[in-house]
C-alpha positions in Angstrom: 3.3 239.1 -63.9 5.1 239.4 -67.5 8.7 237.9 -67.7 10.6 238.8 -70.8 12.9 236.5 -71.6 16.1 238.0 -73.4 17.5 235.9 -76.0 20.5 237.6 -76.8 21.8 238.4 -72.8 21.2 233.9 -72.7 23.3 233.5 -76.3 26.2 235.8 -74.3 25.6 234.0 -71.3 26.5 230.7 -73.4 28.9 232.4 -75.4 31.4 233.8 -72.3 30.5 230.0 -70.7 32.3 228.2 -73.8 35.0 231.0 -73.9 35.9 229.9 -70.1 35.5 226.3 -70.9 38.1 226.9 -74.0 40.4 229.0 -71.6 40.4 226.3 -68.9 41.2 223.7 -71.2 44.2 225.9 -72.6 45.4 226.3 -69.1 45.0 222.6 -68.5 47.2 222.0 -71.3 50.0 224.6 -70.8 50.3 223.1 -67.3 50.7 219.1 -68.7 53.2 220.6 -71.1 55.5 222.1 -68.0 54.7 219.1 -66.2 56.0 217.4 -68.9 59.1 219.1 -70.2 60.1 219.3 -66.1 59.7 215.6 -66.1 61.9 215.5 -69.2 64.3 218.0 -67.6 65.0 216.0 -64.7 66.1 212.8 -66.6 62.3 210.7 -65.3 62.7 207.0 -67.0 59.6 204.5 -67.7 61.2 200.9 -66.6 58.6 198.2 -67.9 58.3 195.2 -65.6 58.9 191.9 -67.5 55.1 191.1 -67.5 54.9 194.6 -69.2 57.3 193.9 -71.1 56.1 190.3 -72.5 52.7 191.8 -73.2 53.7 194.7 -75.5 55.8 191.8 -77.4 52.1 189.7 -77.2 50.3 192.5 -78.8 52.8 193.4 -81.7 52.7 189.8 -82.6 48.7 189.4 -82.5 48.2 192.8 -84.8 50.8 191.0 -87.4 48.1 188.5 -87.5 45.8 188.6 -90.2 42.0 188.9 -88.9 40.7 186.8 -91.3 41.8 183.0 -92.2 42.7 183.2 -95.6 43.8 179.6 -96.2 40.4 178.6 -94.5 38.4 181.2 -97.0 39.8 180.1 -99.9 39.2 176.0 -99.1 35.2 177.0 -98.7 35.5 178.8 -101.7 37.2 176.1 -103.6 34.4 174.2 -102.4 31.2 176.5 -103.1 32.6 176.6 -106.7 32.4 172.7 -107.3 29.5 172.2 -105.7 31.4 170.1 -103.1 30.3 172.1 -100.3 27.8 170.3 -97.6 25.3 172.5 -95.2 24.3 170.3 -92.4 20.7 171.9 -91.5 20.4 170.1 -88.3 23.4 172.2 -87.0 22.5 175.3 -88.5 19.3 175.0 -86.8 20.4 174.4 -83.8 22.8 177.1 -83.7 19.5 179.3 -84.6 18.1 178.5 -81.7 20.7 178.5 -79.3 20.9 182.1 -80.4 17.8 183.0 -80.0 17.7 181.5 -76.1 20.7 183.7 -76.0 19.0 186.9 -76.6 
């Protein structure tokens, strides 16, 4: 027993799926808009508790923060450039193979 298998009826199969995917999500967002503008309509308020309110202040001032400790940079530069600079071995080995336990 043959079956043909009809490439183009499966690409318009796929083709109308994606279409109702695309309309549903459409419909999704026309319905979060209403939601939204009825919530607007009616005067809805967000009230922040002071834990809320304390941790939005928190993160504001940790992204002012730089990410990288420039004073700290520049003194290991400073010392690189002289030749001032001291590698202890026995730590960096050890820090080797606490990292490698780690894995």
């Amino acid at each position: 027993m043959a079956i043909k298998v009809d490439f183009a009826s499966s690409h318009q199969i796929l083709s109308r799926d994606r279409e109702d995917k695309t309309k549903i999500r459409s419909d999704d967002a026309a319905t979060a808009d209403q939601q939204t503008n009825t919530a607007a309509a009616l005067g809805d308020k967000l009230t922040l508790t002071k834990s809320a309110s304390n941790l939005v202040g928190l993160l504001k001032s940790v992204e002012s923060m730089p990410i990288v400790d420039t004073h700290h940079v520049e003194k290991v530069r400073a010392a690189l450039n002289d030749g001032s600079y001291q590698i202890n071995s026995d730590s960096v080995a050890q820090k080797l193979i606490d990292f490698e336990y780690g894995l």
